[in-house]
N, CA, C and O atoms as CSV, one atom per row, in Angstrom:
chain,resi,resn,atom,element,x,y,z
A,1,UNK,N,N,95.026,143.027,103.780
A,1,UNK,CA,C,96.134,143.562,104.527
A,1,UNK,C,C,97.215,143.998,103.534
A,1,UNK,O,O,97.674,143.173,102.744
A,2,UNK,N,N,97.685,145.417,103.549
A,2,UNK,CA,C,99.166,145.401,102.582
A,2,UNK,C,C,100.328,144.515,103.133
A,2,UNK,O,O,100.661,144.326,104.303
A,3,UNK,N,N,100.830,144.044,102.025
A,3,UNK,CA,C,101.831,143.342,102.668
A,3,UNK,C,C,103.454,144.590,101.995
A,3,UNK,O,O,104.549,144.574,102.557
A,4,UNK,N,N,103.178,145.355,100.954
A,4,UNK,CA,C,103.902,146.008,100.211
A,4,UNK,C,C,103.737,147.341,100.285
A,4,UNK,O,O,103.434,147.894,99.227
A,5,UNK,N,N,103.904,148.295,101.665
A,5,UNK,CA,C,103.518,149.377,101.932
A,5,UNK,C,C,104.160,150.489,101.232
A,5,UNK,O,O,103.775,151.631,101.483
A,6,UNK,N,N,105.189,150.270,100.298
A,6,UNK,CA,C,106.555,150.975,99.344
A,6,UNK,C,C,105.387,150.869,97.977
A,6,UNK,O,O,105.255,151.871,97.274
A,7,UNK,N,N,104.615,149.675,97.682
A,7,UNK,CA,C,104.136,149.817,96.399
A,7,UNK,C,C,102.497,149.666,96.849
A,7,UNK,O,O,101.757,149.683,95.866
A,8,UNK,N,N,101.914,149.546,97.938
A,8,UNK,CA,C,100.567,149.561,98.514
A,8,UNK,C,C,100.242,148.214,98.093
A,8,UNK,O,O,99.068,148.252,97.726
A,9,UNK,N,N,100.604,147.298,97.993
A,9,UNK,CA,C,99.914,145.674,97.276
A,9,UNK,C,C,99.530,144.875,98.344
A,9,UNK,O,O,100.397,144.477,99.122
A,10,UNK,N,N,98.383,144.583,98.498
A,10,UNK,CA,C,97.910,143.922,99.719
A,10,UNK,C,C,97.950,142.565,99.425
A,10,UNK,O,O,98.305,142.381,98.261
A,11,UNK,N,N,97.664,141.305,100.190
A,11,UNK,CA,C,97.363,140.135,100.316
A,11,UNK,C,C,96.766,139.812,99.202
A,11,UNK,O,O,97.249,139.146,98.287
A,12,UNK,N,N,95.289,140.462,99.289
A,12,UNK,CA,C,94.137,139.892,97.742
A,12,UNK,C,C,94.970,139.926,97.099
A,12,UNK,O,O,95.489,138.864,96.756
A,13,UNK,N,N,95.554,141.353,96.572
A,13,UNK,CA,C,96.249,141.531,95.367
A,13,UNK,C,C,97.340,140.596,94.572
A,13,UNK,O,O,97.501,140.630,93.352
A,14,UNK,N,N,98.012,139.812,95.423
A,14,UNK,CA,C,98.724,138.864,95.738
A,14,UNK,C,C,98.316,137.251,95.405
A,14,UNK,O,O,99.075,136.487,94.809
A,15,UNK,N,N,97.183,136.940,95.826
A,15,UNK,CA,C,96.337,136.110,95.656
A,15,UNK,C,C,95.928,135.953,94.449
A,15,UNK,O,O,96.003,134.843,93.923
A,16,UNK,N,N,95.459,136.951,93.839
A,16,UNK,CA,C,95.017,137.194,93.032
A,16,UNK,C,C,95.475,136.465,91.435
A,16,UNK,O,O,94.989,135.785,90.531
A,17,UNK,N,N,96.780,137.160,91.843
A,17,UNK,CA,C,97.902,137.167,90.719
A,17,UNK,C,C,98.665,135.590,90.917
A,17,UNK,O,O,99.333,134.954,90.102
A,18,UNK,N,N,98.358,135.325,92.034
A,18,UNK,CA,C,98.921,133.778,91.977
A,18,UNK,C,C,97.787,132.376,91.553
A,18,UNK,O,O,97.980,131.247,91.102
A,19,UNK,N,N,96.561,133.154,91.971
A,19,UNK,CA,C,95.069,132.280,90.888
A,19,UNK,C,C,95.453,132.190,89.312
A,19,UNK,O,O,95.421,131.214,88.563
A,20,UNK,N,N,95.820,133.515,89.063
A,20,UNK,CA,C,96.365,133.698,87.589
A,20,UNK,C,C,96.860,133.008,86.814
A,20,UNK,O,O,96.746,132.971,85.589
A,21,UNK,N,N,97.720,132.139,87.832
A,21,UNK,CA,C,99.110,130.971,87.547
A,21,UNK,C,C,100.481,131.860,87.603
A,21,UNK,O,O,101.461,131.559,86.922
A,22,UNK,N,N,100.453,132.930,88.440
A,22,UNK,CA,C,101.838,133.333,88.564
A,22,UNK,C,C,102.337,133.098,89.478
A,22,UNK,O,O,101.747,132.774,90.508
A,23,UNK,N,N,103.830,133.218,89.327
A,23,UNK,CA,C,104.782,132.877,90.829
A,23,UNK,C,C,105.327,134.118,91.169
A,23,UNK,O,O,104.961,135.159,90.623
A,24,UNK,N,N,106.700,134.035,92.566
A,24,UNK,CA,C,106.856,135.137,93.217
A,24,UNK,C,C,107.856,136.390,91.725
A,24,UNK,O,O,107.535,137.563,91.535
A,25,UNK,N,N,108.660,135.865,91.176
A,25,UNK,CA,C,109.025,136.605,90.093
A,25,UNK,C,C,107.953,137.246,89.268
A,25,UNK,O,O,107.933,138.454,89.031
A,26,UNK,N,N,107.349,136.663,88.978
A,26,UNK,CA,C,105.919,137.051,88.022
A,26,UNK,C,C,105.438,138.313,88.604
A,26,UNK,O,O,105.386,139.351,87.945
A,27,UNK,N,N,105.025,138.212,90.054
A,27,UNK,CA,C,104.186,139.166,90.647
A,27,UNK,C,C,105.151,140.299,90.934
A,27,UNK,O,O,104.865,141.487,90.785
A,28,UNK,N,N,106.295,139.844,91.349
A,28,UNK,CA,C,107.189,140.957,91.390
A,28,UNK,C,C,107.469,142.011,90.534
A,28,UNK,O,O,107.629,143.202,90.801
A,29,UNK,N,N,107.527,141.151,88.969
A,29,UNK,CA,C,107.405,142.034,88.075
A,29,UNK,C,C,106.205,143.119,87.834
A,29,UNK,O,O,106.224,144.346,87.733
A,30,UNK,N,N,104.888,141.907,87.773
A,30,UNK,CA,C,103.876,143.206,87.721
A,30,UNK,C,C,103.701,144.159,88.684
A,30,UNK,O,O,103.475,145.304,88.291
A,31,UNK,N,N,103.758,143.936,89.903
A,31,UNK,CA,C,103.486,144.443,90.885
A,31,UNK,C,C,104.388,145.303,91.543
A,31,UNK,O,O,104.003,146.110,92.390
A,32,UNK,N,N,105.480,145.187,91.227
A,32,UNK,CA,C,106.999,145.696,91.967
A,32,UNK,C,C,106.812,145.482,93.356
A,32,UNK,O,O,106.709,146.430,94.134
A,33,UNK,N,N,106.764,144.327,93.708
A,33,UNK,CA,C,106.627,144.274,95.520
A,33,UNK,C,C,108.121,143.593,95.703
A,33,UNK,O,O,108.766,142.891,94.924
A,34,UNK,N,N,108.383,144.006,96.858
A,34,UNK,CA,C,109.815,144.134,97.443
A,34,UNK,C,C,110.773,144.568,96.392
A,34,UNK,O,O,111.965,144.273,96.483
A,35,UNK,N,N,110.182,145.423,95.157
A,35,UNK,CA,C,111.294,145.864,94.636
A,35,UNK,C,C,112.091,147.555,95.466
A,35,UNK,O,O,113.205,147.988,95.170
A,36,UNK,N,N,111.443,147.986,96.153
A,36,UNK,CA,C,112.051,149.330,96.715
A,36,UNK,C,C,112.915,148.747,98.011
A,36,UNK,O,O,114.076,148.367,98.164
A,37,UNK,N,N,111.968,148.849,98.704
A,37,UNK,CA,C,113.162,149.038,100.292
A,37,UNK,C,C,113.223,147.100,100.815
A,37,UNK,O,O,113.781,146.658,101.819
A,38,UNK,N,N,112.608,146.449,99.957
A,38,UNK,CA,C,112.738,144.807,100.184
A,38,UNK,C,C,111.974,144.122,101.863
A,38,UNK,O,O,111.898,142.922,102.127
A,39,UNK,N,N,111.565,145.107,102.649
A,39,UNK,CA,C,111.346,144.375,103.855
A,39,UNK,C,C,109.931,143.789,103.499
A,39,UNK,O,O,109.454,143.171,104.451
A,40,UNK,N,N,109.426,143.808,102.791
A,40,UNK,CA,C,108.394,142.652,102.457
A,40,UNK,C,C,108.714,141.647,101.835
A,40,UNK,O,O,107.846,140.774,101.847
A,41,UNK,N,N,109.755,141.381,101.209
A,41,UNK,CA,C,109.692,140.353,100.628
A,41,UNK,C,C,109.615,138.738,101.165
A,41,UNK,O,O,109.650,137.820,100.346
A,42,UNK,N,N,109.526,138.534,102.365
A,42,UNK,CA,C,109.638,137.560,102.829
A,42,UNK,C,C,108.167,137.241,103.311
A,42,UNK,O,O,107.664,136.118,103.322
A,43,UNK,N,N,107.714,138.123,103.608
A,43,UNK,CA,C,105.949,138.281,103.976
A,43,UNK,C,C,105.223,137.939,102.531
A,43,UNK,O,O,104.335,137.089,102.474
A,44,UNK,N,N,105.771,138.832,101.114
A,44,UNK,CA,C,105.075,138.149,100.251
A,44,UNK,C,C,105.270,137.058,99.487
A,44,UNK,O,O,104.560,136.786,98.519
A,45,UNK,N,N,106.179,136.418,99.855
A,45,UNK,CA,C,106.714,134.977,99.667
A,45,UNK,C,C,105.764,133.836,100.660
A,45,UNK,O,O,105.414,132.693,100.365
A,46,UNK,N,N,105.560,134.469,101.678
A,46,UNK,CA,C,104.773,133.152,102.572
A,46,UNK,C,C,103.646,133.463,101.836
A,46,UNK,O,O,103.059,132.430,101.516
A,47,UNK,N,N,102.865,134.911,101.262
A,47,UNK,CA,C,101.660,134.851,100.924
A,47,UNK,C,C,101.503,133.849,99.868
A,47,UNK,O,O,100.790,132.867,100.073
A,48,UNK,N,N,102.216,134.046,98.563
A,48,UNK,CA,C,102.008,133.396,97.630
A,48,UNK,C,C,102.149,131.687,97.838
A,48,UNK,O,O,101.461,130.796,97.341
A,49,UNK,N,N,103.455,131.589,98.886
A,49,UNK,CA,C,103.185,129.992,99.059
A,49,UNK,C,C,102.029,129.519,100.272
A,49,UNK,O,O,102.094,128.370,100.709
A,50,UNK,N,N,101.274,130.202,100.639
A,50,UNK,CA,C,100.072,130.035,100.861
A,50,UNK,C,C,98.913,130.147,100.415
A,50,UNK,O,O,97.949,130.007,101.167
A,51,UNK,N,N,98.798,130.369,99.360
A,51,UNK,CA,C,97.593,130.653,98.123
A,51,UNK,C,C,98.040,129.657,96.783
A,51,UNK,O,O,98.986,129.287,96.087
A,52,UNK,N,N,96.908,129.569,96.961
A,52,UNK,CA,C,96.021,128.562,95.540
A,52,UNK,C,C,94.728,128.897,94.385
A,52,UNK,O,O,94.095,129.947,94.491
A,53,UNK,N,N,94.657,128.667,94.134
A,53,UNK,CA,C,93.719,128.239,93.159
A,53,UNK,C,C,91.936,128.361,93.704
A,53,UNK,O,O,90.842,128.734,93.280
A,54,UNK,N,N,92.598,127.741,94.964
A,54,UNK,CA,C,91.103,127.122,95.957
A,54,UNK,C,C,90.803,128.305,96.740
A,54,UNK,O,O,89.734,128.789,97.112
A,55,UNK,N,N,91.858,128.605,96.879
A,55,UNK,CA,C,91.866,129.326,98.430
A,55,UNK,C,C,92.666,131.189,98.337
A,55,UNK,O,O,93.851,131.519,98.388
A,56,UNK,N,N,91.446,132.018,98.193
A,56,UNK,CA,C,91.624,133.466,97.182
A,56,UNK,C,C,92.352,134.422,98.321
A,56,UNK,O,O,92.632,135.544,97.901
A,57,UNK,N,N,92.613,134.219,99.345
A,57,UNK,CA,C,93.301,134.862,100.362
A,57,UNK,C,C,94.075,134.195,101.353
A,57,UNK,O,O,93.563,133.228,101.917
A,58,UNK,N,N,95.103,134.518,101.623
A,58,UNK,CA,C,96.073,133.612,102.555
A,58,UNK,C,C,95.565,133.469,103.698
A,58,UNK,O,O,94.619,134.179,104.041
A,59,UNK,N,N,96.043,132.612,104.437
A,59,UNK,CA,C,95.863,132.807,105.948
A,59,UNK,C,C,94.640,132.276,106.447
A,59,UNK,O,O,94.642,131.650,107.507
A,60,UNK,N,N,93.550,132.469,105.766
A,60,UNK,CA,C,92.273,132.357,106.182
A,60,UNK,C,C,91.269,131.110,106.609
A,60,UNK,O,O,90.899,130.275,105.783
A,61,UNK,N,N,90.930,131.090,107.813
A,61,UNK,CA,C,90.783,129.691,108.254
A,61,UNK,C,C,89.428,129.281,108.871
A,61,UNK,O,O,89.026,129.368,110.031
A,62,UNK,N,N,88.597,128.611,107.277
A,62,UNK,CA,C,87.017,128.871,108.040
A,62,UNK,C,C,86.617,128.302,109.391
A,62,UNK,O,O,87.560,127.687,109.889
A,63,UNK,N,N,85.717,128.307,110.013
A,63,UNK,CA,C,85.200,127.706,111.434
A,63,UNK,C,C,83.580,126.679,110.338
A,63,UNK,O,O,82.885,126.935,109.355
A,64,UNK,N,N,83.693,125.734,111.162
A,64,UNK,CA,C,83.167,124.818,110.454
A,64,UNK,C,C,81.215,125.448,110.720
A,64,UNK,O,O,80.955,126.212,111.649
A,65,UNK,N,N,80.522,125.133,110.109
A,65,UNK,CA,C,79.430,126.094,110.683
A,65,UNK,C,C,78.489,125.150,111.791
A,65,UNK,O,O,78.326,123.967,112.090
A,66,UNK,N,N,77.823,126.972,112.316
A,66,UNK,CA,C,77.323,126.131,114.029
A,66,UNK,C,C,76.130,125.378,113.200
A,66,UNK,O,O,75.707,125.560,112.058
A,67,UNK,N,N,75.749,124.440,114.255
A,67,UNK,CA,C,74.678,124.166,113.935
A,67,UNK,C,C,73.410,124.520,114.819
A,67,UNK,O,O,73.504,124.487,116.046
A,68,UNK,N,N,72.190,124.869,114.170
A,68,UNK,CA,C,71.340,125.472,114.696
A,68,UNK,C,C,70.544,124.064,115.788
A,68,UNK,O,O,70.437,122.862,115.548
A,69,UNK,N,N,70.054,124.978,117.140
A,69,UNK,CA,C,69.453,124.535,117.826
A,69,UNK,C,C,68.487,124.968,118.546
A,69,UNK,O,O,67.916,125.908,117.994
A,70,UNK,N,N,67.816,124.527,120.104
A,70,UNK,CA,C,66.869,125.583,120.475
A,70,UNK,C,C,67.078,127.394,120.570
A,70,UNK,O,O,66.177,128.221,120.428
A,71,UNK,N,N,68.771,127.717,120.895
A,71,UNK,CA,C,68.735,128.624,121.203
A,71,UNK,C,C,68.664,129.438,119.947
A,71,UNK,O,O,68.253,130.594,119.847
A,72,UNK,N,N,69.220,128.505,118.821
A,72,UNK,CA,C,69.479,129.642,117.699
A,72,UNK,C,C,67.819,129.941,117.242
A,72,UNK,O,O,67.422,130.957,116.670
A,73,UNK,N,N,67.066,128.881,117.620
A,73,UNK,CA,C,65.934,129.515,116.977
A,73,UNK,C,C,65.040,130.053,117.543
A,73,UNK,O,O,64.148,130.239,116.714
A,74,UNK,N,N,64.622,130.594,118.963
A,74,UNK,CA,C,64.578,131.665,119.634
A,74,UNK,C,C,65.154,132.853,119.408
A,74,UNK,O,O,64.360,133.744,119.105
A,75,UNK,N,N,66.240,133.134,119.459
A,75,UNK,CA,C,67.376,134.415,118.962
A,75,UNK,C,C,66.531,134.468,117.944
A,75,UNK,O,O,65.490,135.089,118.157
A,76,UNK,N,N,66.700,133.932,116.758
A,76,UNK,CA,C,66.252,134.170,115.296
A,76,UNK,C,C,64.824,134.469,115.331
A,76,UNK,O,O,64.506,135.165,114.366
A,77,UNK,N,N,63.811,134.171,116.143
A,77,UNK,CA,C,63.139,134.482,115.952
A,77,UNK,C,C,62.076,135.681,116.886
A,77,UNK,O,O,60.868,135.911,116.948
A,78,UNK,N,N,63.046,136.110,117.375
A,78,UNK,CA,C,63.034,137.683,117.924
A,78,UNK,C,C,63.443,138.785,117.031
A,78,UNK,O,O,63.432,139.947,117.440
């Protein structure tokens, strides 16, 4: 998702740079996000304090996986 439509810098991009070990100054610099018209800057502030190390995109929230049963293995095996 862009979060920086003034400099096009999406979420990954964001992520990315905070795996790196950078913070919101850091990225700002490379990236110039919320340096033009600023209405992102608060969007890419939650991104970065929602990203880690672990976890390469914000927001993102796995579903634990199904577990297979009669139906899945019928389906599957059509």
């Amino acid at each position: 998702m862009i979060i920086c439509v003034c400099r096009r810098v999406s979420d990954r991009d964001i992520a990315k740079h905070v795996r790196a070990g950078m913070d919101f100054d850091d990225i700002q610099f490379e990236l110039g996000v919320a340096t033009q018209c600023g209405q992102c800057e608060s969007c890419a502030r939650d991104v970065v304090a929602q990203c880690s190390a672990t976890h390469p995109v914000a927001g993102i929230r796995l579903t634990p996986e199904v577990p297979k049963g009669a139906a899945w293995t019928s389906s599957a095996a059509s």
